[in-house]
N, C-alpha and C positions, 0 to 999 in steps of 0.2 A: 820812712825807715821800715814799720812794716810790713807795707807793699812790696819793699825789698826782700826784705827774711823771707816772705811767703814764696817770692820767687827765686831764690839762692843767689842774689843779688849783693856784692859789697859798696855800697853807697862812699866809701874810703877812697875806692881806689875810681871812680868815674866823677867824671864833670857832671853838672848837670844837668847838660843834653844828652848827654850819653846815657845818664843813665834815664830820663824820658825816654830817648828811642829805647831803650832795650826794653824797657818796661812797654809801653806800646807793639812791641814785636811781640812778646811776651803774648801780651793779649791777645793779638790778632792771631796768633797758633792755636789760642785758647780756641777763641770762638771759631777758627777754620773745625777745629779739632771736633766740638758739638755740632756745628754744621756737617761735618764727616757721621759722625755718630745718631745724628736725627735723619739722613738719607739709608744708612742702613737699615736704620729700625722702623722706616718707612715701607722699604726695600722687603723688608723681611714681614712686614703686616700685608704688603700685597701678594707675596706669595705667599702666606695664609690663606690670605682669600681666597685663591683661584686655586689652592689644596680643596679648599669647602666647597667652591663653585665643583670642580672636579668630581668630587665626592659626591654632592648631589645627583650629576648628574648619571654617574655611575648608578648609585641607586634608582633614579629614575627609570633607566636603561633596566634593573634587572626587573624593576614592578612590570614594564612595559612585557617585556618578558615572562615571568608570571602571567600576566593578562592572557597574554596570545597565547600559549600553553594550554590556558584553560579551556579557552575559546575553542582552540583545536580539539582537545577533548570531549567537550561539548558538542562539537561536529562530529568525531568519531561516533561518539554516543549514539546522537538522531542518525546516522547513517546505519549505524546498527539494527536501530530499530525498526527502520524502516525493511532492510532488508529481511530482518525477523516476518513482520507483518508479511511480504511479499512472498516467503518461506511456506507461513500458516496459508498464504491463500492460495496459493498453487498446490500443497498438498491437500488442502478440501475439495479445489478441484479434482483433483484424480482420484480423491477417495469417493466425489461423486460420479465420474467417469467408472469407476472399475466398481459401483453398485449400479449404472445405468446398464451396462456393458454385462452382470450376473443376469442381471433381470431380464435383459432383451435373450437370454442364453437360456434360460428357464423357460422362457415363453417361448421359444423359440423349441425347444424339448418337448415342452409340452404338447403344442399343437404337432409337431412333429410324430408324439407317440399317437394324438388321438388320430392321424392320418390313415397309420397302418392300422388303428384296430378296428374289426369288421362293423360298416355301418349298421345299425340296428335300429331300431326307434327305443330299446332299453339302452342305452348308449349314448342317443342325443341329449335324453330327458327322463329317469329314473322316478322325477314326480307324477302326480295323478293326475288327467285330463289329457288333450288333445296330445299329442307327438308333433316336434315340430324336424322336419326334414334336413339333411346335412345340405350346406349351400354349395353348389359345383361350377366350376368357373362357366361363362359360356350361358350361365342363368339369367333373367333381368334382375340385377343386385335393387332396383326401387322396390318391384313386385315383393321379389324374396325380404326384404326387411318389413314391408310392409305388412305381410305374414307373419312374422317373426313377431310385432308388435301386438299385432289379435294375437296370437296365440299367447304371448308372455301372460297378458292383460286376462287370458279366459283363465290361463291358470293363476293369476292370482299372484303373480312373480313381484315381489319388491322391485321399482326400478332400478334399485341401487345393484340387484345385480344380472340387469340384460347384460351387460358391456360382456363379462365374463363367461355369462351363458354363451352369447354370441359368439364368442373369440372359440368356442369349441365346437364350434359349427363351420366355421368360414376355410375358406381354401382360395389360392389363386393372389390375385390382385388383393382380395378383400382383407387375406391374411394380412399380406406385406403391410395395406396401410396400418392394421391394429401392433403390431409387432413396432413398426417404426414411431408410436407413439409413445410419450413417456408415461411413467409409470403410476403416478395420477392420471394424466390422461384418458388412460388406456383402462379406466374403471369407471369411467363417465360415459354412459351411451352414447349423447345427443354428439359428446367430441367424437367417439366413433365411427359412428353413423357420419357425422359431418367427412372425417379422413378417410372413409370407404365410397364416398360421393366424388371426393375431389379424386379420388387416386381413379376411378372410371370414369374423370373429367365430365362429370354431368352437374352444370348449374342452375340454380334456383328456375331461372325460367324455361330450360330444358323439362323441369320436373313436372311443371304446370303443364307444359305442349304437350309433353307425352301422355297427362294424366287426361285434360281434354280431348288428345285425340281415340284414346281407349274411349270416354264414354262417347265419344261419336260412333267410333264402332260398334259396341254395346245397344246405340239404338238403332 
């Protein structure tokens, strides 16, 4: 009778098959019914999931994003800098260029004025002792330096400055080589002396022949 009440059942008016089957029917709605209601709520916890699966990986996506942004920025960066670097050394080149480029222009004035001014022996060499001669193309450049070197040596000359004495003396070939030297270079004798050799193409064992065959003649 209370399995009845609960399900609005008159037990009065049915047999009592009838009212088993209704009662079993009854049931069987029941439990269709949570079997209906445990697939939703199953239904509904997997689309949960695959919301969160989603969601992850949407955020995965935007770290990965982040990442590579950075990455790229990082590369602009070093591209930057490199091109900076490549900036600074190309402008110290031409800022060594356009002091190479003064100084061959200076030097280049200079022996120029001392060309036209009247050769004198006060001119060549304003110190005291021997007078040493202005070099003229057409001279033997050995003979003439080898003068050049007694005479620096009689008067008493600091090596450090034949290179410069010299350069105010020379003409022809011998200028071009001291001029086409750089500007260290070109305050070091023995490198001058060496570029005024090679620019009249006479090598080391030229220099021996020649000097032999003078003291042959000499005796």
């Amino acid at each position: 009778r209370k399995a009845c009440n609960d399900r609005g059942l008159d037990p009065s008016n049915l047999d009592k098959e009838e009212l088993l089957a209704q009662l079993y029917g009854y049931e069987s709605r029941q439990q269709e019914e949570v079997v209906t209601a445990v697939k939703l709520k199953e239904l509904e916890l997997e689309k949960l999931k695959l919301e969160l699966e989603t969601a992850k990986e949407h955020q995965s996506r935007q770290q990965e994003e982040v990442v590579t942004t950075v990455k790229l920025k990082e590369l602009e960066l070093e591209k930057f800098k490199l091109e900076l670097e490549a900036t600074k050394e190309h402008h110290a080149a031409e800022c060594q260029k356009l002091v190479e480029e003064r100084r061959l222009l200076e030097t280049k004035l200079a022996l120029e004025g001392h060309k036209h001014t009247p050769h004198t022996p006060a001119a060549a060499e304003s110190t005291k002792g021997p007078k040493i001669p202005q070099f003229d193309e057409g001279e033997d450049v050995e003979v003439y330096l080898t003068t050049f070197e007694r005479l620096a040596t009689a008067n008493e000359w600091p090596k450090s400055k034949w290179a410069p004495k010299l350069a105010a003396l020379l003409s022809g070939k011998a200028r071009e080589a001291f001029v086409q030297l750089s500007e260290q270079d070109s305050m070091d004798y023995e490198k001058v002396k060496h570029a005024i050799y090679e620019k009249y193409e006479l090598t080391a064992e030229e220099y021996r022949r020649r000097f032999r065959n003078s003291r042959k003649k000499n005796t």
